[in-house]
C-alpha positions, 0 to 999 in steps of 0.5 A: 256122628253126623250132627247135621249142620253142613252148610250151615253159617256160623259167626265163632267170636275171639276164634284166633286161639284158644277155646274160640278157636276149637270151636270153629274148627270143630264147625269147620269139622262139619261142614259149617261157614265160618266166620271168626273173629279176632282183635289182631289180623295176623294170627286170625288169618293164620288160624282162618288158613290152618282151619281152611287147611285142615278141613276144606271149610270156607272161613272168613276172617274178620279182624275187630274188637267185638266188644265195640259196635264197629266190630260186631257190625263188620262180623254181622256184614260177613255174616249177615244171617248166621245159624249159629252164634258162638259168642265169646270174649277174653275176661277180665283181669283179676284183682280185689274189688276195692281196687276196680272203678266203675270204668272197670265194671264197664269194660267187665260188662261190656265185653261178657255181658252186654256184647253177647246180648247184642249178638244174640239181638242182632240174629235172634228174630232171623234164626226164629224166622227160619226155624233154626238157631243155635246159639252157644255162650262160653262162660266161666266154671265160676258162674257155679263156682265164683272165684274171690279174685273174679269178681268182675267175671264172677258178676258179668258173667252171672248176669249173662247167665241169668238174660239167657235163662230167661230169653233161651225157653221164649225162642225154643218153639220156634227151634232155636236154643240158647245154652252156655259152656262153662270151661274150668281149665284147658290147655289153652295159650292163656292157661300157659301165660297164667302158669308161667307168670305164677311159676316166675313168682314162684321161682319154679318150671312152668311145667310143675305148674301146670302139673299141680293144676291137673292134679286139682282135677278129679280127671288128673288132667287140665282139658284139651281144647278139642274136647270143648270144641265138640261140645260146642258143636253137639250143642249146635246140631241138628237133634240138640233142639231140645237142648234149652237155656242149660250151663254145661260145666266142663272141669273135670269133675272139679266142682262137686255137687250132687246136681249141677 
């Protein structure tokens, strides 16, 4: 299926790895500029080079912390009229709300609330102007499913949620929409790092692990990142656009509800 988008520009935040990383390959995939970004340079110009690799696409590596001003504005200089907008941001630790000071509200907010509105700010008025905009914010499954030791994901994130709800039906006339993704769990380097710190507490095979994990799903399976990646770029296509402020839940089946 040709989704349309050769050519166009596109900015794929904490792209390094992980879910940021599927995403921008499966841009890549179809022909859109990518610009990535990542706090540390060596692995993001390792992940620029294998994408360069593996489907000829043009991508730029730009080394920041895009929860910062300093970072989304080198992302924005590489990119200064993107298409596309991928945002995205690692989330915040877990833990008992007794525990967190407002500084940690802070860094919670900052980084899944605030820097995705920023972005979505900074290009909003130029995709509206050419016509064209797809913006995709990865979120969590506890938006619809909160996590007791989430807190601080479970607030950001809904908050986020909430902005684009009402944002995302005010630019849709003019062909640029504003949906969000909300990963359960996918056989990311995170999920590994999380399993193999649960699996030393335990004092059993990481792998075990990981197995119990997929059990828990209604799909028997955790997610291959791939399968996040092109709905990621469905949701950037060309005949998306009538695709409009919707949180698409990607668990497994793992949440049960009649309507979503």
């Amino acid at each position: 299926m040709d989704l349309g988008i050769a050519g166009r520009k596109a900015i794929v935040c904490a792209a390094s790895q992980g879910l940021g990383r599927a995403c921008a390959l499966a841009l890549a995939r179809e022909g859109v500029l990518v610009v990535i970004n990542a706090r540390r340079p060596e692995p993001l110009a390792r992940t620029a080079e294998e994408i360069r690799r593996e489907t000829g696409a043009q991508v730029t590596p730009v080394a920041c912390d895009i929860t910062t001003e300093e970072g989304r504005a080198a992302a924005l200089a590489a990119c200064p009229e993107p298409d596309i907008l991928v945002n995205n941001a690692g989330g915040p630790p877990p833990g008992d709300f007794r525990n967190w000071s407002r500084e940690d509200w802070i860094r919670a907010l900052d980084a899944n609330m605030l820097t995705p509105i920023f972005l979505i700010k900074a290009v909003i008025d130029g995709m509206c102007g050419r016509k064209f905009g797809r913006i995709v914010n990865i979120t969590s499954g506890a938006v619809k499913s909160p996590i007791p030791t989430l807190g601080l994901s479970n607030g950001a994130r809904a908050g986020l949620t909430g902005f684009v709800a009402g944002l995302a039906r005010q630019v849709a006339q003019h062909n640029v929409t504003i949906n969000n993704l909300l990963p359960g769990p996918f056989l990311t380097e995170r999920l590994r790092a999380n399993s193999r710190a649960a699996a030393e507490k335990a004092g059993r095979p990481v792998d075990e692990i990981i197995a119990e994990r997929a059990r828990s799903s209604p799909a028997g399976r955790v997610g291959d990142p791939a399968e996040f990646g092109a709905a990621c770029a469905f949701l950037c296509a060309t005949s998306s656009g009538y695709i409009v402020g919707q949180n698409f839940l990607l668990d497994g089946g793992a949440f049960n509800a009649t309507m979503g």
